[in-house]
C-alpha positions in Angstrom: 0.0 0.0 0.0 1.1 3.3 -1.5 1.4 5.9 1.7 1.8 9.5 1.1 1.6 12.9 2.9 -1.2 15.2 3.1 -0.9 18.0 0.7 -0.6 21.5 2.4 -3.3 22.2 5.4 -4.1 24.1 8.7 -2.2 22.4 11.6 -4.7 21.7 14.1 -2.7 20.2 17.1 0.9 19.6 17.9 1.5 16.5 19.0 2.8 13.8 19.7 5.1 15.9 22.1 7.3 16.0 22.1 7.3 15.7 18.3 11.6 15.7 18.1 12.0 13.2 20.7 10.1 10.5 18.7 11.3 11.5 15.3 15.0 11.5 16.5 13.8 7.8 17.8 12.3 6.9 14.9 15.8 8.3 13.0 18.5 6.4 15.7 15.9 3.2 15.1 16.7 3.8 11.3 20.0 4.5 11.5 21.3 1.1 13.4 19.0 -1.2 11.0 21.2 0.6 8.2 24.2 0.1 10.1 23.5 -3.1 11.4 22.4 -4.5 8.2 26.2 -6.2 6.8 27.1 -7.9 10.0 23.1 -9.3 10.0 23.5 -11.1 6.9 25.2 -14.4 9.1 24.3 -12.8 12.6 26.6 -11.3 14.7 29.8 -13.0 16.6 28.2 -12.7 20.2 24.5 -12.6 19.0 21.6 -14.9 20.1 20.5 -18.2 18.6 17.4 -16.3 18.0 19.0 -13.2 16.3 20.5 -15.4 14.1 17.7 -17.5 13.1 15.1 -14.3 12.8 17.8 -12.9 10.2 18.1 -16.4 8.3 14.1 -16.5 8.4 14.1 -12.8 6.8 16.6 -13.4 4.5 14.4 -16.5 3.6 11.5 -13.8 3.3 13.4 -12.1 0.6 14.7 -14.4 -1.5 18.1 -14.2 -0.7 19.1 -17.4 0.9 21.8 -19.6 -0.7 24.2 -17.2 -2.4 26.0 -13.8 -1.7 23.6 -11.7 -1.1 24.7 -8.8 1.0 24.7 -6.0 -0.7 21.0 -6.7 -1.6 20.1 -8.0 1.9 21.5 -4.1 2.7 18.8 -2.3 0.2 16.1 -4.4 1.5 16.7 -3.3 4.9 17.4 0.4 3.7 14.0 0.6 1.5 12.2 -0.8 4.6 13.7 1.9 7.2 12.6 3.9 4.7 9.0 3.0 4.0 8.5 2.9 8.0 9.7 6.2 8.1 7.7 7.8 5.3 4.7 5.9 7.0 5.5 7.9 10.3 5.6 11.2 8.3 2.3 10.2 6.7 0.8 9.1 9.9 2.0 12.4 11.8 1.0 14.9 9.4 -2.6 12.8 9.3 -3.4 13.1 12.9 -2.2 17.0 13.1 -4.8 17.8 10.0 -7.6 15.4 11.0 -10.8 17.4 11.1 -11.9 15.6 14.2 -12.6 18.1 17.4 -14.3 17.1 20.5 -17.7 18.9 20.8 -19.4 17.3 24.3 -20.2 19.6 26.6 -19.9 19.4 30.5 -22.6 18.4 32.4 -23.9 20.3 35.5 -21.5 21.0 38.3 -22.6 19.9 41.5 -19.6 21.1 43.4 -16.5 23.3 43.4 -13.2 24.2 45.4 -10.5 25.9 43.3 -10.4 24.5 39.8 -11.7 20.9 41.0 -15.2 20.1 39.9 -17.5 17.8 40.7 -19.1 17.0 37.6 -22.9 14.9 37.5 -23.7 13.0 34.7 -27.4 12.0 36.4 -28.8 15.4 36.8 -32.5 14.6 37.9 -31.6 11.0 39.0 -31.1 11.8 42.4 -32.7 9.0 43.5 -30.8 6.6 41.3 -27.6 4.5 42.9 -24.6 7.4 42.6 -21.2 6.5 40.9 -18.0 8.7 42.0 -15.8 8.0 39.4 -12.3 9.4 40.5 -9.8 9.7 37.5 -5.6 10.5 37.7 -3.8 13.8 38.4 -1.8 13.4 35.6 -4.0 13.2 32.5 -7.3 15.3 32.1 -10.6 13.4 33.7 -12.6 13.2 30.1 -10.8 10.0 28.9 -14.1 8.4 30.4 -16.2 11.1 28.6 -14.1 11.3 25.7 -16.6 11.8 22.7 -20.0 11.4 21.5 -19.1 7.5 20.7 -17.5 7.0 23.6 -18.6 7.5 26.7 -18.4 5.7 29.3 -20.6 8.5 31.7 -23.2 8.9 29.9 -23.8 5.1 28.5 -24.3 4.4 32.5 -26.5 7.4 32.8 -28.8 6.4 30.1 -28.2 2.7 32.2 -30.4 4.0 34.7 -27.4 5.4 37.5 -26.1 8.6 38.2 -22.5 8.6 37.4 -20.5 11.7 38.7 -16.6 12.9 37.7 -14.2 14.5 40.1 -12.2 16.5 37.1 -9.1 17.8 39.3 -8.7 20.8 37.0 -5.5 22.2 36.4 -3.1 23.4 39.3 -2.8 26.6 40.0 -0.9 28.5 42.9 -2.7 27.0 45.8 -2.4 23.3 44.3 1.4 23.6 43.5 1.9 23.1 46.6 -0.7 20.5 47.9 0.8 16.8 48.9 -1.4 14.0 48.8 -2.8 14.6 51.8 -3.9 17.8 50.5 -6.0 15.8 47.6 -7.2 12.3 49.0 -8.0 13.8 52.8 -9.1 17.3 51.9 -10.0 17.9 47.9 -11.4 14.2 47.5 -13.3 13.9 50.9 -14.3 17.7 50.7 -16.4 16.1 46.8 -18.4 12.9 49.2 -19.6 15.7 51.0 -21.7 17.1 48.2 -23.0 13.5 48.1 -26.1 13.0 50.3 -26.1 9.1 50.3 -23.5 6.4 50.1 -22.3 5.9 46.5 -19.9 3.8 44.8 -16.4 4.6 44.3 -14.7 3.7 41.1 -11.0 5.0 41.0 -9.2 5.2 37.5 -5.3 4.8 37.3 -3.5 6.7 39.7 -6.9 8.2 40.3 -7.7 4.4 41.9 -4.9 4.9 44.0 -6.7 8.1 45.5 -9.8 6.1 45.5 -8.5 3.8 47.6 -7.1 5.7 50.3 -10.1 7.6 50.4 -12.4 4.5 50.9 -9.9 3.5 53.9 -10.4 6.3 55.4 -14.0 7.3 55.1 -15.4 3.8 54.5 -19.0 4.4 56.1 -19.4 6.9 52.8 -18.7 3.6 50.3 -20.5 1.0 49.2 -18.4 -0.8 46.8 -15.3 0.0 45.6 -14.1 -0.6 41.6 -10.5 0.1 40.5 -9.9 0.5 36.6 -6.5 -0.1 35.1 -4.9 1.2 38.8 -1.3 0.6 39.6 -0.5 -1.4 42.4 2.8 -3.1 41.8 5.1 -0.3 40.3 7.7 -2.6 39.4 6.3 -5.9 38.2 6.7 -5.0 35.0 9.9 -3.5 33.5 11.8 -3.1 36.7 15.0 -1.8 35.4 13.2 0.6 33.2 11.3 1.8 36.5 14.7 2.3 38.4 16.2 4.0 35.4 13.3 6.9 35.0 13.7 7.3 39.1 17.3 8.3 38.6 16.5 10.6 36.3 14.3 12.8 38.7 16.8 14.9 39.9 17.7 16.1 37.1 14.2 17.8 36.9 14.4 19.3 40.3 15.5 22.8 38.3 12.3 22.7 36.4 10.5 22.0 39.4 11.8 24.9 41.5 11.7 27.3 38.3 7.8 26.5 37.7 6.7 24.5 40.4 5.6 22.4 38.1 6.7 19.2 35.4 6.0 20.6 31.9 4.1 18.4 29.8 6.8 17.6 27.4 9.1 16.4 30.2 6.0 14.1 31.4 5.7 12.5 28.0 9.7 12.2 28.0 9.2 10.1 30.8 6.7 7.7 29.1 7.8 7.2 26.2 10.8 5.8 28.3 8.8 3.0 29.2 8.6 2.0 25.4 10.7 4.3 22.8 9.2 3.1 19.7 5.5 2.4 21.1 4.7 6.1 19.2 6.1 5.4 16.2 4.3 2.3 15.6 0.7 3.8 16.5 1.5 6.5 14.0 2.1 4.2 11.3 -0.7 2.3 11.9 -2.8 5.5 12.0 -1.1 6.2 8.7 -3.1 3.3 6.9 -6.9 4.3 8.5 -9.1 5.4 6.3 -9.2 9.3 7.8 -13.2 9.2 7.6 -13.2 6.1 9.4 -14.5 5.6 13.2 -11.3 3.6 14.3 -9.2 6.8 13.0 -11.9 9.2 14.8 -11.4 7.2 18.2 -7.4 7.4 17.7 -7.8 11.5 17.3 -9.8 11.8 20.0 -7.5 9.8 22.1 -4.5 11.6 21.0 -6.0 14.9 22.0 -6.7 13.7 25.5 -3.3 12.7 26.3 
């Protein structure tokens, strides 16, 4: 399939931020299948049984088993480092022209302290079973109300309950300063007050994290408790990749004391440390949607949110 780049158009958004980290990724991942290509032909000295039979099995793949073959096994590898890359391009430039923009509109506030809302999805279900739906600090709370096709809310409102979103807002001066404490005992406990019976608590990532330490504390307010995706064990998974990004902290302490804050480029820094090429690989994917389609709507909409 033939992939090209959008023709001239308004820029819409800017991501995925930040955009030079993953095309200097997406260039380094490039760069060493070039390099690496000669000494792949037979595998390298100190490479795995594996390596070696994954670059037999390719060179199967392209026809160039049983006689010397290097210097075409070396433009194979160089026209497919370059058709990923063109596919990135293609993919990027897609998603920052994509007509999509998301149009719902909050419901109802019930309650307020700062720039934390207490958002109700079941306005004039007050008798129905209430849902407190708790999301992370670190992303923005309308992942679960994310577009007119999907959202969660409002499917469970039109279920018959009366689902409710604690959007944190965005920090300013007073919540630069706030520890957890500050959230889970004061902010999150301040929002079950606005709730005149018990409800359900349903904590989302980090957010479950909150959830539950709420529910400890206050556990005559809760009548069940659901956590969604909500990280318990922070280094089950990729433990030396967890210790690596903790030694990198203090080298944001600067940014910290100069804004009180982590920008959101140096956030996303830290993610895509978790998996370098994960963005590249979504963006060439998104590269071969059809633009109208409702898979390429959903991944827009997603992108926007983080």
């Amino acid at each position: 399939m033939s992939i090209s780049t959008p023709g001239p158009g308004p820029l819409r958004r800017q991501g995925p931020r930040p955009l030079l980290l993953h095309l200097f990724l997406a260039m380094l991942r490039s760069s060493a299948s070039i390099a690496a290509s000669p000494a792949s032909k037979n595998g390298w000295p100190r490479s795995s049984a594996g390596f070696q039979a994954g670059t037999e099995r390719l060179r199967k793949a392209l026809g160039l088993a049983g006689g010397p073959a290097e210097q075409a096994f070396r433009r194979a590898v160089l026209a497919e480092a370059l058709r990923q890359d063109r596919e990135l391009i293609a993919g990027i430039a897609a998603y920052r022209r994509h007509l999509y923009q998301r149009t719902l509109r909050d419901p109802p506030v019930l309650w307020q302290e700062g720039d934390t809302r207490l958002l109700d999805y079941g306005t004039g279900r007050r008798n129905a079973p209430s849902v407190l739906f708790v999301p992370s600090l670190v992303n923005r709370a309308y992942v679960l109300d994310l577009s007119e096709e999907s959202s969660m809310l409002r499917w469970l409102a039109a279920s018959g309950l009366r689902p409710m979103l604690l959007d944190w807002g965005w920090p300013g001066e007073a919540e630069r300063s706030f520890t957890l404490t500050d959230y889970i005992a004061g902010r999150l406990e301040r929002a079950f007050a606005a709730l005149p019976r018990r409800f359900v608590l349903v904590g989302y990532c980090m957010g479950g994290l909150l959830a539950l330490a709420a529910s400890l504390r206050r556990p005559e307010r809760i009548r069940a408790l659901a956590l969604l995706a909500t990280p318990w064990d922070f280094h089950a998974a990729g433990a030396g990749q967890a210790m690596m990004l903790a030694r990198t902290l203090p080298l944001f302490e600067p940014l910290f004391t100069f804004s009180g804050s982590l920008p959101t480029d140096c956030l996303q820094m830290l993610f895509a440390g978790l998996d370098p090429f994960g963005i590249a690989a979504k963006y060439r994917s998104f590269a071969r949607l059809d633009p109208a389609s409702a898979r390429a709507r959903l991944f827009v909409a997603l992108e926007d949110w983080l």
